[in-house]
C-alpha positions in Angstrom: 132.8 55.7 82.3 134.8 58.0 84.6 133.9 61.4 84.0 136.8 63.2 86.2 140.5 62.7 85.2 143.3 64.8 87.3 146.5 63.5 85.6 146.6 63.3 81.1 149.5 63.3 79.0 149.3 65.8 76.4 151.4 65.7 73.3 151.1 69.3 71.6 152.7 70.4 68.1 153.4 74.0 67.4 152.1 75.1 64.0 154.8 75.4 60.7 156.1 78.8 59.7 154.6 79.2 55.9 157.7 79.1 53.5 158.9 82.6 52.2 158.4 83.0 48.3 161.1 84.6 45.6 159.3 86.8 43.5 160.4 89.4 41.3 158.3 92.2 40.1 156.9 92.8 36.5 155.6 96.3 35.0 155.6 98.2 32.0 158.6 98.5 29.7 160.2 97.4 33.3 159.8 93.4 33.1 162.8 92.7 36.2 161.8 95.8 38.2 163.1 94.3 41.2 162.4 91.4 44.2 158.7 91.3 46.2 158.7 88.3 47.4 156.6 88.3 50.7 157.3 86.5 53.9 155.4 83.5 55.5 153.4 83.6 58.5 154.6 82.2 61.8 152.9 79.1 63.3 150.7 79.2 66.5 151.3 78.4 69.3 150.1 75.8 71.6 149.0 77.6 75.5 147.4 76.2 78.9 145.0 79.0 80.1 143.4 78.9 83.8 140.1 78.6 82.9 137.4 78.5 86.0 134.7 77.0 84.1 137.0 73.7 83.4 137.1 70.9 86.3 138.2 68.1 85.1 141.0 66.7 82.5 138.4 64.2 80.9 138.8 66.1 77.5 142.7 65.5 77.4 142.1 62.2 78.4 139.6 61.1 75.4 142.0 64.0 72.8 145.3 64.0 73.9 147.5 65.1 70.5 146.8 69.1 69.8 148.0 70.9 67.2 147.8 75.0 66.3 147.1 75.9 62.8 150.3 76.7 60.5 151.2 79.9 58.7 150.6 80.2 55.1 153.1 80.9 52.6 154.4 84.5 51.1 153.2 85.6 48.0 154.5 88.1 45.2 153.6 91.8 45.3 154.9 92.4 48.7 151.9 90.4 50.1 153.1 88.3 53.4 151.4 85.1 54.8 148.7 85.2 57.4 150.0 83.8 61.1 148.4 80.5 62.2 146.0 80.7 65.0 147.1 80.2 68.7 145.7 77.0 70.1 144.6 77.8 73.7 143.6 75.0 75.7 141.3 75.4 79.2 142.2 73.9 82.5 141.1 73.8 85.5 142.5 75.9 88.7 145.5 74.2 90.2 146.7 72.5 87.3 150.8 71.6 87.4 152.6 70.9 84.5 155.6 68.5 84.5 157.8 67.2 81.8 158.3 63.4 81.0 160.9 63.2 83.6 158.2 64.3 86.4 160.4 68.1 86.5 158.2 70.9 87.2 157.6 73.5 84.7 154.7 75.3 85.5 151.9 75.4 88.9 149.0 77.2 87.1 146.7 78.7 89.9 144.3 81.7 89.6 141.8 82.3 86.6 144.0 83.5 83.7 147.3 81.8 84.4 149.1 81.1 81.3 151.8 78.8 80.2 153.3 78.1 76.6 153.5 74.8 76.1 154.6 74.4 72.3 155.7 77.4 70.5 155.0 78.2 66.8 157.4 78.0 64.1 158.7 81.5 62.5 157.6 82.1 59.3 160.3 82.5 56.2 161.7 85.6 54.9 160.8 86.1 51.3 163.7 88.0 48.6 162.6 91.0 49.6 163.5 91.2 52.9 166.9 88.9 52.1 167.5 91.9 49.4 170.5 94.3 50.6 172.7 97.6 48.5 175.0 94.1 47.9 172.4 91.5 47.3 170.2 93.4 44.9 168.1 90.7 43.3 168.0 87.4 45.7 166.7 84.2 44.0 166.0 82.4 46.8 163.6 82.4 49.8 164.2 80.9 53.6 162.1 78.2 54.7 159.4 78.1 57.3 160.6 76.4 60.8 158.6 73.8 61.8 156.6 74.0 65.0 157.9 73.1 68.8 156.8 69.3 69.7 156.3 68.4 73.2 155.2 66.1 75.5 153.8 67.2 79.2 152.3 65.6 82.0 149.0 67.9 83.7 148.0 67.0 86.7 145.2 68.7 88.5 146.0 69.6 92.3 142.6 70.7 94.3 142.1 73.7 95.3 140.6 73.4 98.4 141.3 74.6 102.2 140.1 72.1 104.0 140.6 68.2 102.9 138.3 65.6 104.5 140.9 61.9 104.7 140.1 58.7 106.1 139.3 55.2 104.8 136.6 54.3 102.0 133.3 54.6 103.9 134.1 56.3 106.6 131.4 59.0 105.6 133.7 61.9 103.8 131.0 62.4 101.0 128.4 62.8 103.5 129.4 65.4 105.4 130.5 67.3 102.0 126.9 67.1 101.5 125.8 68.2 104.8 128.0 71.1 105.3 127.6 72.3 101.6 125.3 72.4 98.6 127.5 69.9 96.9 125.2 66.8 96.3 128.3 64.1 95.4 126.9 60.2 95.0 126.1 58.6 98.4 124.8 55.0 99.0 123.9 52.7 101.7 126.4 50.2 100.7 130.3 50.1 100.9 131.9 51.9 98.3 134.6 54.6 97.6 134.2 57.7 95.7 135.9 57.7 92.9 136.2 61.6 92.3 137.1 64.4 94.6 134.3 66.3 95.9 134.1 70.1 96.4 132.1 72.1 98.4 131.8 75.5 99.7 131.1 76.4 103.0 129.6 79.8 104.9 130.2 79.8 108.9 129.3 83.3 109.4 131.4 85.8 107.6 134.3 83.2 106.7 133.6 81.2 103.6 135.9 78.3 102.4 135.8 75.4 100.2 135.8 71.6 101.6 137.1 68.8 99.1 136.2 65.3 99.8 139.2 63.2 99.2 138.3 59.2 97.7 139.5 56.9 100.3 142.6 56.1 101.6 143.7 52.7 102.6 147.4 50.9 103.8 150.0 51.4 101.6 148.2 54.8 99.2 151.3 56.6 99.8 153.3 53.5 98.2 150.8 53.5 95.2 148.7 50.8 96.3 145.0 51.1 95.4 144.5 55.0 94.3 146.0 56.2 96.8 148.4 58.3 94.4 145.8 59.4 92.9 144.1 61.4 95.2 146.7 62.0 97.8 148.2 64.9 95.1 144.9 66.6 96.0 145.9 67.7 100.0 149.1 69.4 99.1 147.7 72.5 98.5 144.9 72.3 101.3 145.4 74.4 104.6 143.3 72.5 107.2 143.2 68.1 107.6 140.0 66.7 108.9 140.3 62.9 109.9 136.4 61.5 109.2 136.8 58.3 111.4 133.7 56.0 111.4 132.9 54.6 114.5 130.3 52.4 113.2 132.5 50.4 111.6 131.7 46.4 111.4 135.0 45.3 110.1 137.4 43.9 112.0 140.5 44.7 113.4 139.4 48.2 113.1 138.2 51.1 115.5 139.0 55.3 114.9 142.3 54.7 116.8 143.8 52.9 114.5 142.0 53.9 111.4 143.8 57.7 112.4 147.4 55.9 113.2 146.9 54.1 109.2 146.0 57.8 107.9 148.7 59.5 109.5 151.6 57.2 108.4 150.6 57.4 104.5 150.5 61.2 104.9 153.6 61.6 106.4 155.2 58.2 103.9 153.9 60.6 101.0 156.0 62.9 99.6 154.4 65.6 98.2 155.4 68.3 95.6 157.0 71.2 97.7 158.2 73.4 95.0 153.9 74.2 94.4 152.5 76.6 95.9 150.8 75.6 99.3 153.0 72.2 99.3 156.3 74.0 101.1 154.1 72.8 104.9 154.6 69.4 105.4 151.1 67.4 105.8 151.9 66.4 109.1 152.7 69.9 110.3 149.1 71.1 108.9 146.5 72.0 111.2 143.8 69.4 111.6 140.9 68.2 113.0 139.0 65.2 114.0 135.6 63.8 113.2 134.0 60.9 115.0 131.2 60.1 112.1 127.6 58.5 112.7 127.3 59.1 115.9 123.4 58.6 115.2 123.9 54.5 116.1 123.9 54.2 119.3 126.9 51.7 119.4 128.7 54.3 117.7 128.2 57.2 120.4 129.3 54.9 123.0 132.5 54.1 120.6 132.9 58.1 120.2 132.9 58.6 124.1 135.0 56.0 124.8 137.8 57.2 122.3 137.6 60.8 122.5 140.1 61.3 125.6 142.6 59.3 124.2 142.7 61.7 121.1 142.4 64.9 123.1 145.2 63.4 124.6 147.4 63.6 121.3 146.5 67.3 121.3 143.6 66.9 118.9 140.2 68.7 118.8 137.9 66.0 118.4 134.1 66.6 116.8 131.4 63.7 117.7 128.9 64.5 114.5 126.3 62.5 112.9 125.6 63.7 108.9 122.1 61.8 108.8 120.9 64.0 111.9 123.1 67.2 111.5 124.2 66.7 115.3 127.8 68.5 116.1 128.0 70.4 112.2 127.3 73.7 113.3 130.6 73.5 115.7 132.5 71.8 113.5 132.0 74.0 110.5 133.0 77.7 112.9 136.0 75.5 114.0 137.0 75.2 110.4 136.7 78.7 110.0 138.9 79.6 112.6 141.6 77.6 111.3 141.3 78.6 107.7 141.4 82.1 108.6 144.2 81.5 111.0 146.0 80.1 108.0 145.0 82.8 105.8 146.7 85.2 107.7 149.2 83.6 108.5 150.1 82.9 104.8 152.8 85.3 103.1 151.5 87.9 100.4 151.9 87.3 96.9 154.7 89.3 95.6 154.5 90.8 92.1 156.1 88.7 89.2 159.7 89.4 88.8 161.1 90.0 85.3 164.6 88.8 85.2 166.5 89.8 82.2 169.7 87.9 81.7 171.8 89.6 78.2 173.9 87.1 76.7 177.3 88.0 77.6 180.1 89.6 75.5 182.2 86.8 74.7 179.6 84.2 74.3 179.2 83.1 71.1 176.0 81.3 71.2 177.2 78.6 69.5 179.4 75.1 70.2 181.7 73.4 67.9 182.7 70.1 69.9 184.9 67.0 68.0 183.4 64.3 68.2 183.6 59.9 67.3 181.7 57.2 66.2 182.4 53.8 64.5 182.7 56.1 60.6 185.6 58.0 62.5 185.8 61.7 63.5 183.0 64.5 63.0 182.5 68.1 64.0 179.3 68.9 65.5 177.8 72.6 65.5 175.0 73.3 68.5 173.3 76.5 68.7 170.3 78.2 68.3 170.8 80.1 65.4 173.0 77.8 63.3 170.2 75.5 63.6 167.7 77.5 62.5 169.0 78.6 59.8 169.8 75.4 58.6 166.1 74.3 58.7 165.4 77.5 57.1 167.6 76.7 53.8 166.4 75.0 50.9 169.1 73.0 49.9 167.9 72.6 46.5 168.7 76.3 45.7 172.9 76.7 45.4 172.5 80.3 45.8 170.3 79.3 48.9 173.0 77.1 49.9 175.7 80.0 49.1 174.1 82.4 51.5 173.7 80.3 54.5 177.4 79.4 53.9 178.0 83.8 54.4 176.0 83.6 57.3 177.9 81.0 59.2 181.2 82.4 57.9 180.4 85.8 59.5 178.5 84.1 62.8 182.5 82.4 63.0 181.3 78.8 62.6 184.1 78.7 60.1 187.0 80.2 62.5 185.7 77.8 65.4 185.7 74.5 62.7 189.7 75.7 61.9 190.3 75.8 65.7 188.7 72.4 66.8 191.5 70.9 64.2 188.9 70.5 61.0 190.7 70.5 57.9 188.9 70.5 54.6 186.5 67.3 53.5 186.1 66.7 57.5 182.5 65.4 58.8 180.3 68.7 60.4 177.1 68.1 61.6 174.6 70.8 62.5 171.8 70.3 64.6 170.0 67.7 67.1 172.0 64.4 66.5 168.9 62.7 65.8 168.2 65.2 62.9 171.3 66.7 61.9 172.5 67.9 58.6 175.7 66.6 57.7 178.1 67.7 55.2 181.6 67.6 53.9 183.2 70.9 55.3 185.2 73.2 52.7 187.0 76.2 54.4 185.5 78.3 51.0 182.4 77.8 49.6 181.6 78.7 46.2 177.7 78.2 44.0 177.3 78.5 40.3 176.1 82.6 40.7 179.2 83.7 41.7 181.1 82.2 38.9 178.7 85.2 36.9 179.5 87.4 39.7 178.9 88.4 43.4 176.2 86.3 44.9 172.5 87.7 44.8 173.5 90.7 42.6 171.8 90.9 38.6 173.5 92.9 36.1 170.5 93.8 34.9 169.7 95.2 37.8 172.8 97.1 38.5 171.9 100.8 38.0 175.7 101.4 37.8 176.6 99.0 34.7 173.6 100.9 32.8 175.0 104.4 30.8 173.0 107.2 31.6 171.5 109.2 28.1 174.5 111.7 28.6 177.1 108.9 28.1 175.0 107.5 25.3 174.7 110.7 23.4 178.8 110.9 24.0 179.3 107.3 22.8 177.4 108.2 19.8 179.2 111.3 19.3 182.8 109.7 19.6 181.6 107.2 16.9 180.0 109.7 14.3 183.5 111.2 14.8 186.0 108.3 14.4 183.6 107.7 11.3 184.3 111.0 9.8 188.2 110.9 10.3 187.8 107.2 8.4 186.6 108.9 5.3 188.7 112.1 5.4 191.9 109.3 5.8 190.2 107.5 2.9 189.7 110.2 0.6 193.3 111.8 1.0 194.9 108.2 0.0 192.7 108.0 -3.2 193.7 111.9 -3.7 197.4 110.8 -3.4 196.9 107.8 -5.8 198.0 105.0 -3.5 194.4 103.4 -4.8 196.1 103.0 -8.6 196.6 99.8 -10.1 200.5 99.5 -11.1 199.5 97.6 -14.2 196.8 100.4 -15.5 200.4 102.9 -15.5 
């Protein structure tokens, strides 16, 4: 089983908002003493961290869905929902993260780099916070959104400066292991290494990293073999060091040629140059070349008989031998030079730019576009706040349904639907086609509260229909009055004798 994986699709799911609650509050000889319903918790959210104890991919590979923890819901007495945990996953340094379509949306290098890959859902407002001097007693709560979903491709780029190419064999892992403390898997057989190999080397002051790239062969840069794979892993490298074995015992092949193979699948590949460290094209790199095992005899008189035909191409050639340690010492100041060469020569880092861009005056942050299909003509609404507030309604509520009616009538959804040509009982559709909500448009819409009065208000609740003790002791008054005059009235028409019975005369 591989135990190094440098490229994983990862599907990660936000966490829910938690659901706002309608609550009204209860106390003595006070039993509707007004709304405290609480609001929900937002969801967590779902981030790739740098971390520089993580090297590989594998646990991606073997877990690929991740999902943060969700917000819990409001409760009454003014209690809100706790947030949902932020999922933060670890990877390793040089990680880029593309989308489905292969764009690039993040190069994470250095420990601590950060990016947000699915964001948490917001969490609902309860009645409290939807109460208002004109909405005095809401009975209704918004809905928790539901997390971000989405699907991203990692792949792990090495961080290395110097990459060691050339074909499977050819003695890469080898002098890794000579050069370095790195102990990668070497055997007197034919084989190729399956997983880059990194080691760190010390010439003198200067110290620098090595990686040991898995073997190249004809056709890597077309796919062929793995040599996709692995060839992502010398974009970010400053120094090329051709390991060409001239001990060889195939046929048809000698360090010549093996270096004219290696050279045309670096310069066939094309390599990422929006990264960091990719913007130099590979064959403009600096680089090196190492005639391996020169410790066989046939393969020292190989080395000598090649060497001026490279130093003729404007090469430094090494003659080395990783089983005797003959020609390292040279080799590894060499690669000192040039990594410190590069080093210099590369630009500082400039500081993070923060780019704020306000939305402008006239934009309305929303689209109303006509639209047709085989049922006939619809009216679709895009935007980012009519569709969140239509995942935040509960539909099942009219006075729900009332207020996010208000809200689009005062964002203008309504002016924009009269514009495009809608006309009452017309098709709108809000939201993602794939998950829109879709409804019979009236220019006016009306919910069974507001036939009692205006929507979200409570008589009972209205401080203003509720007579003070002064008026009280005044409507009293006016009544013991208009009872008094009754009986005076009375009693002068019995005085008068308009109570006698004509037939007692």
């Amino acid at each position: 089983m591989a135990s190094f994986v440098d490229r994983v699709v990862l599907h990660a799911v936000g966490g829910d908002g938690g659901h706002g609650v309608a609550s009204i509050r209860r106390e003595k000889f006070k039993p509707l003493a007004g709304p405290d319903g609480g609001n929900g918790g937002d969801g967590g959210t779902v981030k790739l961290v740098v971390d520089p104890q993580v090297t590989t991919l594998l646990e991606y590979h073997h877990s690929p869905h991740r999902r943060a923890t969700n917000g819990t819901q409001g409760m009454g007495d003014d209690r809100d929902g706790a947030n949902g945990g932020d999922l933060v996953l670890g990877v390793p340094d040089g990680t880029v993260v593309k989308d489905r379509d292969g764009n690039l949306l993040a190069d994470l290098v250095g420990a601590g780099a950060e990016y947000v890959v699915a964001q948490g859902g917001r969490g609902g407002l309860g009645n409290r916070a939807l109460a208002s001097p004109k909405r005095k007693a809401p009975g209704f709560a918004l809905l928790g959104e539901p997390g971000e979903e989405r699907d991203v491709v990692l792949e792990l780029k090495t961080i290395a400066d110097v990459a060691l190419v050339g074909y499977p064999s050819a003695g890469k892992s080898s002098l890794v292991a000579a050069i370095s403390a790195a102990r990668p898997k070497i055997a007197d057989y034919p084989f190729t290494t399956l997983v880059p190999n990194l080691g760190v080397v010390q010439a003198g002051e200067t110290r620098y990293t090595v990686a040991d790239v898995p073997g190249l062969i004809p056709g890597a840069s077309e796919g062929k073999g793995l040599g996709l794979e692995f060839l992502r892993h010398v974009e970010r490298t400053a120094v090329l060091v051709h390991v060409l074995d001239c001990a060889t015992l195939e046929p048809g092949r000698d360090p010549l040629s093996d270096l004219d193979v290696i050279e045309a699948e670096l310069a066939a590949y094309a390599g990422d140059l929006e990264i960091e460290g990719g913007r130099v094209p590979l064959t403009e790199r600096p680089r090196l070349v190492v005639l391996n095992k020169i410790d066989v005899p046939e393969a020292r008189e190989l080395a000598e008989l090649v060497r001026p035909d490279l130093e003729a191409r404007g090469l430094r050639v090494f003659e080395v031998s990783t089983a005797s340690h003959e020609g390292l010492r040279p080799l590894t100041f060499a690669l000192g030079e040039l990594v410190e060469r590069a080093r210099a020569a590369a630009p500082a880092p400039e500081p993070t730019r923060v780019v704020l861009r306000p939305r402008a005056v006239d934009e309305s942050g929303f689209t109303v576009t006509a639209k047709k299909d085989h049922e006939g003509v619809y009216y679709e609404v895009r935007g980012s706040k009519p569709e969140r507030w239509v995942r935040q309604t509960d539909f099942n509520n009219d006075e729900a349904v009332g207020f996010l009616a208000d809200r689009l009538a005062k964002l203008g959804v309504e002016d924009r639907l009269l514009k495009a040509g809608a006309v009452a009982g017309d098709e709108v559709r809000i939201g993602d086609p794939s998950n829109a909500v879709v409804f019979d448009w009236e220019p006016t819409l009306t919910t069974g509260p507001e036939l009692l009065g205006a929507r979200g208000t409570d008589l009972r609740l209205d401080e203003s229909a509720r007579p003070t003790r002064g008026e009280k002791r005044r409507e009293h008054q006016e009544r013991m009055d208009a009872k008094t005059e009754a009986r005076r009235e009375l009693w002068t028409e019995r005085q008068s004798g308009h109570w006698t019975d004509p037939d007692d005369a």
